[in-house]
C-alpha positions as CSV (number, residue, x, y, z in Angstrom):
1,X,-31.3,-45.7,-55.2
2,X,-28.4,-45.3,-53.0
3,X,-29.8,-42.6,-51.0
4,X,-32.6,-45.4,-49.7
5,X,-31.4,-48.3,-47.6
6,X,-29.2,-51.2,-48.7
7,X,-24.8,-50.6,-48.4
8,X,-24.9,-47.0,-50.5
9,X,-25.1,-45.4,-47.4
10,X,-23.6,-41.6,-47.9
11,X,-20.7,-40.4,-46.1
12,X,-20.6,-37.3,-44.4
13,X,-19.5,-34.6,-45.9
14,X,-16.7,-31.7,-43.5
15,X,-19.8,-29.4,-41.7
16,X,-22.3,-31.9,-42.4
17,X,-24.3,-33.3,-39.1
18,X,-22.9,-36.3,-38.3
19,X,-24.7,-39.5,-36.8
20,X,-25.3,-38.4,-32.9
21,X,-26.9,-34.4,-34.3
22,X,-23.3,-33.0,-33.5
23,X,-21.8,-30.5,-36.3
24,X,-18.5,-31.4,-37.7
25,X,-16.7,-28.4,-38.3
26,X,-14.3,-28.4,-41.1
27,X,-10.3,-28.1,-40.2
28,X,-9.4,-24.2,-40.2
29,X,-7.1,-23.1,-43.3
30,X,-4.5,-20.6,-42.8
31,X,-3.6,-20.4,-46.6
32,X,-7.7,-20.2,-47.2
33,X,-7.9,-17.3,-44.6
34,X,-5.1,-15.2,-45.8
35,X,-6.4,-15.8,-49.5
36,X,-9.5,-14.3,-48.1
37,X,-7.7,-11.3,-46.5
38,X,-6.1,-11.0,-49.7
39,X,-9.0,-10.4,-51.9
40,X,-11.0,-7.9,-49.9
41,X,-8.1,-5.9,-48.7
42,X,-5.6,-6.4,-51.0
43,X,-2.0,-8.0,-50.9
44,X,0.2,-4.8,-50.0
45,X,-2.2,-3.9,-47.4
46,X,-2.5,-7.8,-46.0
47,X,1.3,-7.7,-45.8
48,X,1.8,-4.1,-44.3
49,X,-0.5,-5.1,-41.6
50,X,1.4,-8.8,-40.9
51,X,4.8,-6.9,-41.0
52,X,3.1,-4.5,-38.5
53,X,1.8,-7.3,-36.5
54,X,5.4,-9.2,-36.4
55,X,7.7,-6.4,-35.6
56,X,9.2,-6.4,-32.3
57,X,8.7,-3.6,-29.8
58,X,11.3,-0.8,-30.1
59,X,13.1,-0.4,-26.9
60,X,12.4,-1.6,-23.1
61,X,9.0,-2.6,-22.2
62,X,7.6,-0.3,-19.2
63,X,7.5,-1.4,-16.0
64,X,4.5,-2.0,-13.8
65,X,5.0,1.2,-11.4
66,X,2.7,-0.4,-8.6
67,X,4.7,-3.6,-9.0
68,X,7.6,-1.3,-8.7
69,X,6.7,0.9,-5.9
70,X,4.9,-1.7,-3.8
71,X,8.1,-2.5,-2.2
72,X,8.6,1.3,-1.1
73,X,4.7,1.3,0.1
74,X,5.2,-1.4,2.4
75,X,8.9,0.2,3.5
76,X,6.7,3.3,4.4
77,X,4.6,1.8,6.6
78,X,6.7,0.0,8.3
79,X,8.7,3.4,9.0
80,X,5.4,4.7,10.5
81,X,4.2,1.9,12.7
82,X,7.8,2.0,14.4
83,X,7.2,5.4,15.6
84,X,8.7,7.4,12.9
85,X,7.8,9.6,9.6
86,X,7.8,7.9,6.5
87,X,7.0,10.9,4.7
88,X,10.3,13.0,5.1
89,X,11.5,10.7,2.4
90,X,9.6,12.6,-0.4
91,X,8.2,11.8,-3.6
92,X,10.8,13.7,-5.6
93,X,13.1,11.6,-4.1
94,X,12.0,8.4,-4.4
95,X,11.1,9.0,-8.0
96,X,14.5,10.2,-8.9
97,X,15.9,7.3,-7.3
98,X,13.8,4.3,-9.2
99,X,14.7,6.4,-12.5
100,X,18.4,6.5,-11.8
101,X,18.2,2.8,-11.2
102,X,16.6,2.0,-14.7
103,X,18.8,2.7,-17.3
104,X,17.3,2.7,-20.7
105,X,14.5,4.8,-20.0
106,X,14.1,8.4,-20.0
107,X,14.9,9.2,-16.8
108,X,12.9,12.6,-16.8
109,X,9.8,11.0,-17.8
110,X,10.0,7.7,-15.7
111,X,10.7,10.4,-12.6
112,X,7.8,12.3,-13.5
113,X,5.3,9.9,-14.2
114,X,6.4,8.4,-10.6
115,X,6.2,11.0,-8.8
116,X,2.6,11.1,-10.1
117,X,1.8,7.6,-9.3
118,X,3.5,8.4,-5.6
119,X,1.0,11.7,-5.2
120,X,-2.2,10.2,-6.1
121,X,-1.6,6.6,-4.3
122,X,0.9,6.5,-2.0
123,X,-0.5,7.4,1.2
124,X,-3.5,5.1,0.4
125,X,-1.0,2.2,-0.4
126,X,0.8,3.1,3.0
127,X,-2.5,4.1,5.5
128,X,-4.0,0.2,4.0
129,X,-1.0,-1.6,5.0
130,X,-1.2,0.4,8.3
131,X,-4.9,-1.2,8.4
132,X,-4.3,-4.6,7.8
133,X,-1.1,-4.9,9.9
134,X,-1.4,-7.1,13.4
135,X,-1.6,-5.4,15.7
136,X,0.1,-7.6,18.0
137,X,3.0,-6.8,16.5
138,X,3.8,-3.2,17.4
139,X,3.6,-1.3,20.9
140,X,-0.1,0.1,21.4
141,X,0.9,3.6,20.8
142,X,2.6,3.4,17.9
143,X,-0.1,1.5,16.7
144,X,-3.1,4.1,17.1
145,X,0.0,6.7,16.2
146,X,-0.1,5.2,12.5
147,X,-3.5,5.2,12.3
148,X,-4.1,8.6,13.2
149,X,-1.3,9.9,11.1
150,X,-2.4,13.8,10.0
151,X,-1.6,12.8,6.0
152,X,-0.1,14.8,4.1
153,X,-2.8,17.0,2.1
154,X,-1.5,16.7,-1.4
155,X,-2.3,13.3,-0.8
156,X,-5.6,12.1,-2.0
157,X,-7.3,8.8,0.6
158,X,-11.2,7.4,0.1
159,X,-13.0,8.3,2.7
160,X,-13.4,4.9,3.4
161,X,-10.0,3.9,4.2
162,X,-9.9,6.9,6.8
163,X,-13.2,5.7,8.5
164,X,-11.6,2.2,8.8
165,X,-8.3,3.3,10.0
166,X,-10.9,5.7,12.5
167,X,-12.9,3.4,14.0
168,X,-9.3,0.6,14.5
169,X,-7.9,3.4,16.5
170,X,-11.3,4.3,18.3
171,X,-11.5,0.2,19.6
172,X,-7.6,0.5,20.4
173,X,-8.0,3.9,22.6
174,X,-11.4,2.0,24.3
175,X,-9.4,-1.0,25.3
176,X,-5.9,1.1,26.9
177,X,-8.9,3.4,28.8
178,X,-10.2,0.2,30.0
179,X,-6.9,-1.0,31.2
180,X,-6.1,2.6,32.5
181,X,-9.4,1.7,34.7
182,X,-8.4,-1.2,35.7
183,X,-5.0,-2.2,36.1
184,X,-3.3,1.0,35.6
185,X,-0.9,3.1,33.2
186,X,-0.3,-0.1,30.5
187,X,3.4,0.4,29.7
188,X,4.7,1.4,26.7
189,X,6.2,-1.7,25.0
190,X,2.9,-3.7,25.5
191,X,1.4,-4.4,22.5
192,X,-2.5,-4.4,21.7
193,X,-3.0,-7.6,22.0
194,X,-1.1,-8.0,25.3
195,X,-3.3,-5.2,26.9
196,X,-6.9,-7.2,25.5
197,X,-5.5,-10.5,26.9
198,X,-4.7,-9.0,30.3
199,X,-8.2,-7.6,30.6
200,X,-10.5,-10.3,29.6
201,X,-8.3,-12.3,32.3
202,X,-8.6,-9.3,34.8
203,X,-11.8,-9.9,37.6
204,X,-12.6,-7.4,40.2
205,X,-12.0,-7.4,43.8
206,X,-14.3,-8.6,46.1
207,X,-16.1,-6.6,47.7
208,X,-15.6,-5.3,50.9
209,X,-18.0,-6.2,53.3
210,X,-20.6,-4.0,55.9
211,X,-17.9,-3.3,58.8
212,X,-20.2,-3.3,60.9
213,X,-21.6,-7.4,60.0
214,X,-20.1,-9.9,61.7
215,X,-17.7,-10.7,58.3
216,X,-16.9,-6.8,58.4
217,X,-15.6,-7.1,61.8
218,X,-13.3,-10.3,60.9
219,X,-12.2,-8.5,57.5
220,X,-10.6,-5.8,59.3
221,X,-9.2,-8.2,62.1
222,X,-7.8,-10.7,59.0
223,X,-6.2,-6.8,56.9
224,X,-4.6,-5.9,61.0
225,X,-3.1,-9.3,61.0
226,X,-1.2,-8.6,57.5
């Protein structure tokens, strides 16, 4: 028989295991699907939901409103860690301004649903920037200024990011007392980083000896010379 030995050996057949134990899956049929569709839900309803599928939205897509706002988020903290209030600009405004810029879209709901988005993340957005800036870059008290902002109540902030912003601002103060201490009233356009550099290099005095000792008595000759 051809099944047994000899040159009738039998081709595989599409889904049939080939030599190495691997399946070979047959070729996928788009006319075979569809005819399949077809019969179980019917051709009007096949072709209702394909025209369905197909059609192309109807009018502008919407915009990502944290893409769109990040740029105002990082404006904002900027604003603060130069010494100033980023929050006079408000909410209202902003919104109104984003929805006058984008024609095309109701500008009653696109300012409304901003001014949403602004209430529930934009001091979050601005107090996290705030956090992660350098702080070499801005004078000390400006610095711990922005991160002891009073926010706005209406705004919403995990508890979290306060307790982070907290304890930066507790290590900042900690450092400008320990220059206070040591080398006096830092000044006001030193940055952080200036004032931590300054006191690891900073050593005490030596100390002053007995004046009574024979080094004491040659101290205070060596301080009457000068």
């Amino acid at each position: 028989m051809a099944l047994f030995g000899g040159s009738g050996r039998r081709r595989a057949s599409p889904g049939a295991m080939s030599e190495e134990g691997s399946v070979n899956l047959p070729e996928p049929d788009l006319r075979f699907e569809l005819q399949k569709l077809q019969i179980r839900f019917g051709r009007a309803a096949l072709i209702a939901e394909l025209e369905r599928m197909t059609k192309p939205p109807m009018g502008r897509p919407r915009l990502n409103d944290r893409e769109r706002l990040t740029p105002q988020f990082e404006q904002d903290a900027r604003i603060l860690l130069a010494g100033g209030d980023p929050y006079k600009q408000t909410d209202y405004k902003i919104a109104k301004a984003h929805s006058e810029a984008d024609p095309g879209h109701s500008q009653e709901s696109t300012a409304r649903r901003l001014r949403d988005y602004l209430k529930a993340h934009r001091a979050e957005a601005v107090l996290f920037r705030v956090i992660v800036a350098r702080p070499e870059d801005y004078p000390h008290a400006a610095y711990i200024r922005a991160l002891r902002w009073p926010i706005p109540t209406k705004y919403t902030v995990p508890d979290a990011l306060r307790a982070a912003a907290a304890k930066l601002a507790s290590d900042a103060e900690g450092a400008i007392s320990g220059y206070r201490e040591k080398l006096g009233e830092p000044p006001a356009a030193m940055t952080l980083a200036e004032i931590r550099r300054e006191l690891r290099a900073w050593s005490p005095p030596p100390a002053r000896p007995d004046p009574n000792s024979p080094l004491g008595v040659l101290w205070d000759l060596a301080d009457r010379s000068n």
